[in-house]
ROTI-968754 format. One record per residue (C-alpha): residue number from 1; residue in three letters; x, y negated, z. Coordinates in steps of 0.2 Angstrom, whole numbers. Each point is the difference from the previous one (the first is absolute). Example, Ala and Ser with C-alpha at 12.3 -4.5 7.8 and 13.67 -1.06 7.14 Angstrom:
% ROTI-968754
num=1 residu=ALA east=62 north=22 up=39;
num=2 residu=SER east=6 north=-17 up=-3;
//
This chain:
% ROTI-968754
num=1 residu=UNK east=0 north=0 up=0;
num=2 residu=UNK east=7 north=-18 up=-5;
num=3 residu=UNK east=4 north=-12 up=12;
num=4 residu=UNK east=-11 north=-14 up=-7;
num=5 residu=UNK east=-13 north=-9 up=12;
num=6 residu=UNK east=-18 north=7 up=3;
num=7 residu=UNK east=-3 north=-17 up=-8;
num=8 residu=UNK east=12 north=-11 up=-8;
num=9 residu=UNK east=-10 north=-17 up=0;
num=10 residu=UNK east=1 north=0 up=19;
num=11 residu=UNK east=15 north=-7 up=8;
num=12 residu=UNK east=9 north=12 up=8;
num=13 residu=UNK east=4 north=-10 up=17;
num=14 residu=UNK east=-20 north=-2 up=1;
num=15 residu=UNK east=-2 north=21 up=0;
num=16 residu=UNK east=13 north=0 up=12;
num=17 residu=UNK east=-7 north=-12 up=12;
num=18 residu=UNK east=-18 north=9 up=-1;
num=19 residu=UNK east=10 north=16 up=3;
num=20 residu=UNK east=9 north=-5 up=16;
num=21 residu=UNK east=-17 north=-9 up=6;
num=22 residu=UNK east=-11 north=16 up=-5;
num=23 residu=UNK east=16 north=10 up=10;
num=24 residu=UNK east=0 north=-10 up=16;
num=25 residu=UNK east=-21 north=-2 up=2;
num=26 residu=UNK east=2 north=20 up=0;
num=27 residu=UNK east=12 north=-2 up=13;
num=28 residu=UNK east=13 north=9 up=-12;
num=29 residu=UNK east=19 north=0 up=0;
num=30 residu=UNK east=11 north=-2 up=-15;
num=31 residu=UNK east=8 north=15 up=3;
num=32 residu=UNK east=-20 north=10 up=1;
num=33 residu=UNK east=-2 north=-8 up=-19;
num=34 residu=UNK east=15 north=4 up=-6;
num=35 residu=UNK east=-1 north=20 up=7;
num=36 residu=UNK east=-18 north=2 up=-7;
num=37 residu=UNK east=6 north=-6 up=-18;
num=38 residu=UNK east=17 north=9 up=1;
num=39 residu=UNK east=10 north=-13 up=0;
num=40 residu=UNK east=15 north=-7 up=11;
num=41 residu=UNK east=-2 north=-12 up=9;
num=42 residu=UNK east=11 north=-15 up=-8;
num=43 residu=UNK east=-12 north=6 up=-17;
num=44 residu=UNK east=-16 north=-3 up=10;
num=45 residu=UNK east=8 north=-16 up=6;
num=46 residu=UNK east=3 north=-7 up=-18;
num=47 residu=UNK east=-17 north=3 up=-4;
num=48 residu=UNK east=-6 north=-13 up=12;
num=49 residu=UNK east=12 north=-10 up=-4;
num=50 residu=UNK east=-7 north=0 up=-18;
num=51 residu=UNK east=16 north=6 up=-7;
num=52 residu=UNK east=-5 north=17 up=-5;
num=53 residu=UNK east=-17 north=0 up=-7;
num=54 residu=UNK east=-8 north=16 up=5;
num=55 residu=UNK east=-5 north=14 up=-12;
num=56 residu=UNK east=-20 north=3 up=-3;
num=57 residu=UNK east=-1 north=16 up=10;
num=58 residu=UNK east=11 north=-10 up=16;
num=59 residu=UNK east=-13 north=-12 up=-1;
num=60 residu=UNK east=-17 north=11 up=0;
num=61 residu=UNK east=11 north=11 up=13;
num=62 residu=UNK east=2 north=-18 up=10;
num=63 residu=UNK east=-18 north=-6 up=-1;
num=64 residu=UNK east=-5 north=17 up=9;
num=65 residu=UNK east=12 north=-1 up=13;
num=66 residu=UNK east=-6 north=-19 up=5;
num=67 residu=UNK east=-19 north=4 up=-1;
num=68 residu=UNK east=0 north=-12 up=-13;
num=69 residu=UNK east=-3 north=0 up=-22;
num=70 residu=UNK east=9 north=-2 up=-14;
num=71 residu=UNK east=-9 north=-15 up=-3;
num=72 residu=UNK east=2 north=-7 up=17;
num=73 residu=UNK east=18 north=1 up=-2;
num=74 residu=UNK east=3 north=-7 up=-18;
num=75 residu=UNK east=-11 north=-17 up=4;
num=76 residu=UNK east=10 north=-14 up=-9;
num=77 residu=UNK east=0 north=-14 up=17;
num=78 residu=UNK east=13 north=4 up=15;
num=79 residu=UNK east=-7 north=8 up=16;
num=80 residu=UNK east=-7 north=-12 up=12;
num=81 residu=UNK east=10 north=4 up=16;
num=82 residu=UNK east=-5 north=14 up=7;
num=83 residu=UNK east=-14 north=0 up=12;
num=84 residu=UNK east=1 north=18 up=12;
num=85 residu=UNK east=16 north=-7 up=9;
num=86 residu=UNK east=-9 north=-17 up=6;
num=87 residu=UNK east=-15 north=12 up=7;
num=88 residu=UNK east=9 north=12 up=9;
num=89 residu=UNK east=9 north=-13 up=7;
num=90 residu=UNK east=-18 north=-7 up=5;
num=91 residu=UNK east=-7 north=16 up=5;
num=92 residu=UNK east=-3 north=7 up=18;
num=93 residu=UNK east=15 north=11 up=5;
num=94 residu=UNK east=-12 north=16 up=2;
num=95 residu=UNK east=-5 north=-1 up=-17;
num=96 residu=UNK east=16 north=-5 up=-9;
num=97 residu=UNK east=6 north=9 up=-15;
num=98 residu=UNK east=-19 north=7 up=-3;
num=99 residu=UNK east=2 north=8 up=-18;
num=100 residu=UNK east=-21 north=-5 up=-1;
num=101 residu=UNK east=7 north=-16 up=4;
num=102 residu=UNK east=13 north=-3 up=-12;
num=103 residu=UNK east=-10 north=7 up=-14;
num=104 residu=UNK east=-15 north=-12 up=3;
num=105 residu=UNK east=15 north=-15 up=0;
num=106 residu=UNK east=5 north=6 up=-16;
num=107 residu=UNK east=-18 north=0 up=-8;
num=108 residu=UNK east=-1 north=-16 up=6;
num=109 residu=UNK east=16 north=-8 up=-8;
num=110 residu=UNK east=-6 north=9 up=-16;
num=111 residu=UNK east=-15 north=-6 up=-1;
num=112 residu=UNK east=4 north=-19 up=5;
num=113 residu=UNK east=15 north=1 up=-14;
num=114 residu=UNK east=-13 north=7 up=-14;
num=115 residu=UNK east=-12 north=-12 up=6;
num=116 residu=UNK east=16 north=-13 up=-4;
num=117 residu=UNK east=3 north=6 up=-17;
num=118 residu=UNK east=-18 north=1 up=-6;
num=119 residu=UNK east=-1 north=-18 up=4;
num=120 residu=UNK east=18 north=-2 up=-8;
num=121 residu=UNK east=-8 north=8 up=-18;
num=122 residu=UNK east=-16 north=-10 up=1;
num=123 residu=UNK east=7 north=-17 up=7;
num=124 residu=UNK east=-10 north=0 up=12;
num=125 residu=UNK east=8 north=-3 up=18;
num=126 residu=UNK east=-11 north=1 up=15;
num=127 residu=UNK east=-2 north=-19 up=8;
num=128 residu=UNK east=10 north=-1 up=14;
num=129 residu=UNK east=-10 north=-11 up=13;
num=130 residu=UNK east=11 north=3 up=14;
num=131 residu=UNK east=-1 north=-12 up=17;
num=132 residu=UNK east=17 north=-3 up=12;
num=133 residu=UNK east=4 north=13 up=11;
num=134 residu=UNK east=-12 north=-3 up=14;
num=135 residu=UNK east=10 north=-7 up=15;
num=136 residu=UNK east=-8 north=8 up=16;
num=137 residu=UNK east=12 north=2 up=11;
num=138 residu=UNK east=-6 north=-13 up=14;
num=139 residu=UNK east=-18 north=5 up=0;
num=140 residu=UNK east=-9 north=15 up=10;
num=141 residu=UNK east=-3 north=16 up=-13;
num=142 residu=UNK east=-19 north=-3 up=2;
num=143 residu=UNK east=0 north=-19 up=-5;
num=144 residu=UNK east=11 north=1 up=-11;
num=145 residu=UNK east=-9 north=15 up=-10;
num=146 residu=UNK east=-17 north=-11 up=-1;
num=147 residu=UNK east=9 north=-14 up=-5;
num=148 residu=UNK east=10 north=6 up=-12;
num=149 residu=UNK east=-17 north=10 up=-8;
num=150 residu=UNK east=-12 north=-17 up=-1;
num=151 residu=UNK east=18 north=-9 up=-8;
num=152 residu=UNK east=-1 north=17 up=-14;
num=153 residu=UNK east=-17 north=0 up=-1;
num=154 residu=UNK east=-1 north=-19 up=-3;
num=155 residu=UNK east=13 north=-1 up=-13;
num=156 residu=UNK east=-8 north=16 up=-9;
num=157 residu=UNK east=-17 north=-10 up=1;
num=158 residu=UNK east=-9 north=12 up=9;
num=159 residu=UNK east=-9 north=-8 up=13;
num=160 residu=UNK east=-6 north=12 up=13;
num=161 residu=UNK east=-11 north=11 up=-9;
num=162 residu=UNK east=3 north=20 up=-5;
num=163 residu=UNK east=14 north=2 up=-13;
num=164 residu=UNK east=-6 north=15 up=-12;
num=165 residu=UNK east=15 north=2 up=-10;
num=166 residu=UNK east=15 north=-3 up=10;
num=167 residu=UNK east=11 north=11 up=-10;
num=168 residu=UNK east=-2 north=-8 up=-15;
num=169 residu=UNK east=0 north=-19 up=8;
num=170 residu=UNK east=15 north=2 up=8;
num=171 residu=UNK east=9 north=7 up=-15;
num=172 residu=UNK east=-6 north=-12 up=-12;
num=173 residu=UNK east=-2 north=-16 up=10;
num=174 residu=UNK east=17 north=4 up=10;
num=175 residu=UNK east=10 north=12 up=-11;
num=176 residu=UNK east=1 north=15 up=10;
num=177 residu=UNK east=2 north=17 up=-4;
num=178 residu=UNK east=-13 north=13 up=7;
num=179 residu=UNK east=0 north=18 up=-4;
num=180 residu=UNK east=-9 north=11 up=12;
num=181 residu=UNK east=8 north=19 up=2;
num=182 residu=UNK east=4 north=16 up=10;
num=183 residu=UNK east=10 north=-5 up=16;
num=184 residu=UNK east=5 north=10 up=14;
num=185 residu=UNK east=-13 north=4 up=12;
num=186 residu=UNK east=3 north=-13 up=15;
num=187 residu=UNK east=7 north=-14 up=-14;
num=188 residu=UNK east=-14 north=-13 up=-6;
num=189 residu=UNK east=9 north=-12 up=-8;
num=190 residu=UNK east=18 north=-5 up=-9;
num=191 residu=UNK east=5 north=-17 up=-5;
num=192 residu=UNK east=16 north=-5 up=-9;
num=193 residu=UNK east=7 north=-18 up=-10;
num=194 residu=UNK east=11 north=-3 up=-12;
num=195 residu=UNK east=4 north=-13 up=-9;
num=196 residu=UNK east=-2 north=7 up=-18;
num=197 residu=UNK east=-15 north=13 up=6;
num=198 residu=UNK east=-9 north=-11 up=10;
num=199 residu=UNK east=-12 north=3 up=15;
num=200 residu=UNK east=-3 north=19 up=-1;
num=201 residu=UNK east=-14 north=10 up=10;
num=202 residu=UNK east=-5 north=17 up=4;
num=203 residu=UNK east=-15 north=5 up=8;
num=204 residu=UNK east=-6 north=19 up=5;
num=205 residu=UNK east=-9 north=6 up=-14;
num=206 residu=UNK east=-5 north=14 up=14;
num=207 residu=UNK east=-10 north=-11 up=11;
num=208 residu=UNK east=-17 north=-11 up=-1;
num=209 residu=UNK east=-3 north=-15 up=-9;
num=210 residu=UNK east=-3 north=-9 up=17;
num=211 residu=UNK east=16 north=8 up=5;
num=212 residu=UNK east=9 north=-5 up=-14;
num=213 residu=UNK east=-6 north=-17 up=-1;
num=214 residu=UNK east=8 north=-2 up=17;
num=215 residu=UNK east=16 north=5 up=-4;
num=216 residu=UNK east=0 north=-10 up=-17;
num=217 residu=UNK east=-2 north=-15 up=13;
num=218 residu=UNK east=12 north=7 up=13;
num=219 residu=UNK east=11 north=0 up=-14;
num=220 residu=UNK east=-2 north=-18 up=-9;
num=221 residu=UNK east=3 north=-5 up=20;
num=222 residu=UNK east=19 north=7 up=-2;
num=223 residu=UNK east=2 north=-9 up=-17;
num=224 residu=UNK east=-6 north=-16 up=6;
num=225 residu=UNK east=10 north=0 up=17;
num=226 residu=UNK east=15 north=13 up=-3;
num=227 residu=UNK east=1 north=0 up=-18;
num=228 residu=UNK east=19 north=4 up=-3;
num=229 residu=UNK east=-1 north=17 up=12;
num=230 residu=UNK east=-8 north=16 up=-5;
num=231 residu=UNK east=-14 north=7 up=11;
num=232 residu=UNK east=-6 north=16 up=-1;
num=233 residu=UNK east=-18 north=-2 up=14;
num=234 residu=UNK east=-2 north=18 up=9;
num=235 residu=UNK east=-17 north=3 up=10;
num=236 residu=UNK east=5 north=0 up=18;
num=237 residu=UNK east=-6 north=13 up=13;
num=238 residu=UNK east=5 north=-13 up=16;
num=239 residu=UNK east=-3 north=-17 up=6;
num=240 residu=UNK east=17 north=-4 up=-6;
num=241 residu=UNK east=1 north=-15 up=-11;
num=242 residu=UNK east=15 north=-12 up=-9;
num=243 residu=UNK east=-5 north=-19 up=-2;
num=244 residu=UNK east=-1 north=2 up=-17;
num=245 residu=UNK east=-9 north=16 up=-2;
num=246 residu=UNK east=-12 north=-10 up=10;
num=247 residu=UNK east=0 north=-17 up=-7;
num=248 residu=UNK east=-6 north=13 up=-17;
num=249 residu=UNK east=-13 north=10 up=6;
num=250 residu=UNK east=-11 north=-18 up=8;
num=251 residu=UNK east=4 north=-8 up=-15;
num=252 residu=UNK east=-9 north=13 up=-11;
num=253 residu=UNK east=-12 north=0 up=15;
num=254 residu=UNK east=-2 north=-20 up=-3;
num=255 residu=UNK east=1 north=0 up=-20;
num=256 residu=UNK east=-13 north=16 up=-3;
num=257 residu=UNK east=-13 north=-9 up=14;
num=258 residu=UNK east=2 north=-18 up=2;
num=259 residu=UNK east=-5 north=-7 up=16;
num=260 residu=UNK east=-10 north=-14 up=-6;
num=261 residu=UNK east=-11 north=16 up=-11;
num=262 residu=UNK east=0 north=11 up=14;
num=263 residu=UNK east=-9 north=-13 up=12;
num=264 residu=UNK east=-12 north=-5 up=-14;
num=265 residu=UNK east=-7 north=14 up=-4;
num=266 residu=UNK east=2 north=9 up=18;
num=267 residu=UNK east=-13 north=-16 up=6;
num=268 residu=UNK east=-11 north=4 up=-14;
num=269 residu=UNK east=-3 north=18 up=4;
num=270 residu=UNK east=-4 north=-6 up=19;
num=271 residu=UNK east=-11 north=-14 up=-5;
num=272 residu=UNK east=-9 north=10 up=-14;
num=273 residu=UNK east=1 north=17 up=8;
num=274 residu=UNK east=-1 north=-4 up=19;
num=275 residu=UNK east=14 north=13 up=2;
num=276 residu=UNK east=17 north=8 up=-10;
num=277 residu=UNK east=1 north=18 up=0;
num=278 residu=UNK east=14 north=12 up=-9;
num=279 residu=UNK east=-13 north=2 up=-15;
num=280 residu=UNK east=2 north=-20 up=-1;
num=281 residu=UNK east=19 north=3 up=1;
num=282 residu=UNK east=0 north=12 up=-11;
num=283 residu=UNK east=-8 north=-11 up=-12;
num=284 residu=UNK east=14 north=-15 up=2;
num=285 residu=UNK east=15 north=12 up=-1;
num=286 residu=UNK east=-5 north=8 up=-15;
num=287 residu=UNK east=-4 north=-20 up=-7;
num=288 residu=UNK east=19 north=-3 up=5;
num=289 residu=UNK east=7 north=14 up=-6;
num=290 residu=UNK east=6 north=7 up=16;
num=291 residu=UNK east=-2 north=14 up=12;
num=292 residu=UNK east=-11 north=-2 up=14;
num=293 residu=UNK east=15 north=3 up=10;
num=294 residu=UNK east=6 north=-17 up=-6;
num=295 residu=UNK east=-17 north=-7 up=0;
num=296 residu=UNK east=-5 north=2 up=17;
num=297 residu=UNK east=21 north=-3 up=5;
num=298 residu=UNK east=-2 north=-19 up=-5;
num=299 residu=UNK east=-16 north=-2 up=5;
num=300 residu=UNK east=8 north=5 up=18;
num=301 residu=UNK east=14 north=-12 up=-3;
num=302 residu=UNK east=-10 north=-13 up=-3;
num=303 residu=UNK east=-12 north=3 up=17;
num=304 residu=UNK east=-14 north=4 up=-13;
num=305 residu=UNK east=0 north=19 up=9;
num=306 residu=UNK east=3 north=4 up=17;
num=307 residu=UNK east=19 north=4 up=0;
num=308 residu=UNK east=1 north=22 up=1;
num=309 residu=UNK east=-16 north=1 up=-11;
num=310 residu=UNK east=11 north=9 up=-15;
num=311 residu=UNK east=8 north=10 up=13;
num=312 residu=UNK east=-18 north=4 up=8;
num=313 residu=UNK east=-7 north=8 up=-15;
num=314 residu=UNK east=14 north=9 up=-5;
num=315 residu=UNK east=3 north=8 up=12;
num=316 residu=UNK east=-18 north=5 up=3;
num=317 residu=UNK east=-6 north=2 up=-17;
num=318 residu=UNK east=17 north=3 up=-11;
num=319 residu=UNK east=2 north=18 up=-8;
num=320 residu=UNK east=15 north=2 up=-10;
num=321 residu=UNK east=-7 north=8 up=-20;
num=322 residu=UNK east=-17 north=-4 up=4;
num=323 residu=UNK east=0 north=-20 up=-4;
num=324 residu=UNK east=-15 north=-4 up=-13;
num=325 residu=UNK east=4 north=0 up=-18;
num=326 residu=UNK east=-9 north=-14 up=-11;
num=327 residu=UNK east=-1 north=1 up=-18;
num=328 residu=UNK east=14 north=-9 up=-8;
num=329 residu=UNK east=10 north=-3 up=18;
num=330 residu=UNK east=13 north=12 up=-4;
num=331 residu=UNK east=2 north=-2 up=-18;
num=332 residu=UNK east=18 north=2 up=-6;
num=333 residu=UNK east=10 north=-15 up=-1;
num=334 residu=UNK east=11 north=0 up=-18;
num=335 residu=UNK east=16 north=0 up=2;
num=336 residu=UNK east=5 north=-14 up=-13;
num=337 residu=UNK east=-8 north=-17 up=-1;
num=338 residu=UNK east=-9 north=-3 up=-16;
num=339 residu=UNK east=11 north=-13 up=-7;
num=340 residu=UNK east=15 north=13 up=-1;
num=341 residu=UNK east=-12 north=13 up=-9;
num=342 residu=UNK east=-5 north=-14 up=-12;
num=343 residu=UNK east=18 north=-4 up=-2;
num=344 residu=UNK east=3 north=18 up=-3;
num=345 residu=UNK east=-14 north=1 up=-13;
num=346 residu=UNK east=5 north=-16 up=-9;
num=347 residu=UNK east=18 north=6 up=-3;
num=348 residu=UNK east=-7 north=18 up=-5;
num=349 residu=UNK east=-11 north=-9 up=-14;
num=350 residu=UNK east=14 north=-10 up=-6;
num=351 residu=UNK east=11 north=17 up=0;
num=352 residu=UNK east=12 north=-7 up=11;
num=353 residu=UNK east=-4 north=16 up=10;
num=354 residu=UNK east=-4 north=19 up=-7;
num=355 residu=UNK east=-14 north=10 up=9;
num=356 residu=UNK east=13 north=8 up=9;
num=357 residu=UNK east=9 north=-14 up=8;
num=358 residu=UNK east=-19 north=-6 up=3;
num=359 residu=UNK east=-4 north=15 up=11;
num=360 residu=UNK east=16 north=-2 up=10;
num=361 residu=UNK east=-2 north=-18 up=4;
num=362 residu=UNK east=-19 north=2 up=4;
num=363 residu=UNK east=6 north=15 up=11;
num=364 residu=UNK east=-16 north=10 up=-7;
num=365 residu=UNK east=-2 north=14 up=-13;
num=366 residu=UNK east=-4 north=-2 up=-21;
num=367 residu=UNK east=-18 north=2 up=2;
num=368 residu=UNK east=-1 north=-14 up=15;
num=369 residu=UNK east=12 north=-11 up=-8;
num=370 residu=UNK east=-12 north=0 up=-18;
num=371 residu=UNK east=-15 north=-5 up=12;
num=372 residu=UNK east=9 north=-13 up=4;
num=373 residu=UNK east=3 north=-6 up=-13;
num=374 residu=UNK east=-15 north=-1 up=-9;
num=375 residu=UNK east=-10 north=-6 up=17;
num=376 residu=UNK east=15 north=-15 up=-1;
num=377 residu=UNK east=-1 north=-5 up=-18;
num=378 residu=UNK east=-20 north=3 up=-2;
num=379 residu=UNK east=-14 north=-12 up=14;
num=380 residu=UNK east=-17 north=4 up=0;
num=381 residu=UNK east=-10 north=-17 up=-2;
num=382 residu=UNK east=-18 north=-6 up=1;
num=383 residu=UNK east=-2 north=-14 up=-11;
num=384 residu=UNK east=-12 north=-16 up=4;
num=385 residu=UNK east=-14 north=11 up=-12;
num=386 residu=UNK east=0 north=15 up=10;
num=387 residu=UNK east=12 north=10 up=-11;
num=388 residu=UNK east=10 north=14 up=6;
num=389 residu=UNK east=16 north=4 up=-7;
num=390 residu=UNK east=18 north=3 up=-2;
num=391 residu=UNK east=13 north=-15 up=-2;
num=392 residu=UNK east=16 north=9 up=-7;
num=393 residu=UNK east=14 north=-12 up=4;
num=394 residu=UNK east=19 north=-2 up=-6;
num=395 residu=UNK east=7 north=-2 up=18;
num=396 residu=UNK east=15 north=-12 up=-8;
num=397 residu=UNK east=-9 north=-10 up=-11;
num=398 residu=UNK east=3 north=-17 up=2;
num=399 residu=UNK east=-15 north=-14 up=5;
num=400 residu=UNK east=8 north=-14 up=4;
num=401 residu=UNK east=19 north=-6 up=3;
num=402 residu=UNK east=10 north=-16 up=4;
num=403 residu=UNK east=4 north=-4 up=-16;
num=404 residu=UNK east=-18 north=1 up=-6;
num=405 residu=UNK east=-9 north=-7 up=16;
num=406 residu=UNK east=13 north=-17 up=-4;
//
């Protein structure tokens, strides 16, 4: 077999730098690469340093070893540095060096950088609204939480009503990204920055939207106040609490159910009803978004409820796998936003992507990833006559642009 590279377009420093970041995320040593290929050492070595380009079946043999593909390996950009060292630095010393771990870290850095280079094909950068790195280190956890959620919430324009789609807000009004997937059991939430990547979230695909919507918050909290240090949020089994996991938890507490809200419509059910019950509760939590948990925790917070009255009814009415299930409650949160499937699709249509590389950017199979695409490029519309009907659309058409609109 020739020497020549798996693909000669690609920069051979480039393959070597996604090799040795591939290597490292999988906790590899030069020598474990070099063994599995047959090589020595000083050879391996050379590869990295892009000075021996590696033969075809080095490279397919390479991809298995780092859990990674071809593809993934032979993308044109450098590696953005590489994101499992800063979490196991941030994580717990019980659970450091988790392999579940280190594999979600992974799916997160690849799906934040092929979010990057969809939006690199179609010129599309996500808007970047970013405020200053919060300064609370003066102020209480508490007050600084609800401060720092009426300051978000003002400069978002959300006033104090229920926000539906947080998700999506805080990706296209802030220029986050948010990809909900499988963690470990007792992990709800990563955050990481960089410069090049951004603001980059993952949420446990595992648990309930209310759930997850709470450790979206917990986690915008971290990049608002501690936006330069990785954070991986565990679920705690004690009263044990940092300042800052604190300060995160009220303010997703304070963002989800305003005060101002809360009161408002607490009042209402007294003066219309006579009296609030946990049906009434029920009612508000699911208006919020939340868990009754989280409901009836900042309705104690704010003297609303006795203090204990969430404690109270768990204990005497709580049974683990026997929680009532509404229709729609549990439904599965997608793993991508819809603005990176778009971005997917668009490039697809412009055969900038095959099917194949499609299916692994989407993380799906053929017959999802066809869905996709003609649910994407295809909108069922009502027009003002009553008509029903499908509006077939070239996704990078162009309507309007800066040298037209002058």
């Amino acid at each position: 077999m020739s020497q020549e590279a798996y693909h000669p377009d690609l920069d051979p420093r480039t393959l070597g730098a996604r090799l040795q970041t591939a290597r490292k995320a999988r906790n590899l040593t030069q020598q474990d690469a070099a063994e599995a290929l047959g090589l020595s050492r000083p050879t391996y070595i050379a590869i990295e340093k892009g000075e021996r380009p590696p033969q075809s079946g080095e490279l397919v043999r390479l991809a298995e070893l780092f859990g990674r593909s071809v593809h993934d390996l032979l993308r044109q950009r450098m590696p953005i540095r590489d994101f499992v060292p800063h979490f196991r630095a941030a994580f717990p010393d019980a659970y450091a060096g988790d392999p579940d771990l280190d594999r979600a870290v992974a799916l997160l850095q690849d799906l934040s950088e092929h979010y990057l280079e969809l939006e690199d094909r179609a010129g599309a950068p996500l808007p970047r609204n970013y405020p200053a790195v919060y300064d609370v280190d003066r102020l209480d956890p508490v007050e600084a939480a609800e401060q720092l959620a009426d300051r978000e919430r003002n400069r978002l324009g959300l006033g104090d009503g229920p926000v539906p789609h947080l998700r999506d807000l805080l990706e296209t009004d802030v220029g986050l990204r948010i990809f909900s997937i499988d963690l470990p059991p007792r992990v709800s939430g990563l955050f990481i920055f960089t410069e090049e990547l951004g603001g980059c979230i993952a949420t446990r695909r595992q648990h309930p939207p209310g759930r997850r919507l709470w450790s979206l918050c917990h986690e915008y909290a971290h990049f608002l106040v501690d936006r330069y240090e990785a954070e991986v949020s565990v679920l705690r089994m004690d009263g044990r609490i940092s300042r800052k996991e604190r300060l995160a938890d009220h303010f997703a507490k304070a963002f989800l159910i305003p005060a101002s809200s809360l009161r408002r419509r607490f009042h209402d059910l007294l003066r219309t009803a006579g009296r609030v019950t946990p049906g009434s509760l029920l009612d508000l939590a699911e208006l919020h978004g939340v868990s009754f948990e989280a409901l009836l925790l900042r309705s104690e917070d704010l003297r609303l409820l006795p203090v204990g009255t969430w404690q109270r009814l768990k204990e005497s009415r709580f049974h683990v796998g026997e929680a009532r299930r509404f229709p729609g409650r549990h439904a599965e949160e997608p793993m991508l936003p819809r603005r990176y499937v778009k971005l997917a699709v668009q490039a697809y249509e412009d055969e900038e992507l095959t099917e194949g590389e499609l299916v692994e950017i989407l993380h799906t199979d053929r017959q999802q990833a066809r869905q996709w695409v003609e649910e994407v490029s295809s909108q069922t519309e009502v027009t003002q006559e009553g008509d029903t009907g499908q509006l077939d659309l070239d996704l990078g058409e162009t309507l309007v642009s800066l040298k037209k609109a002058g």
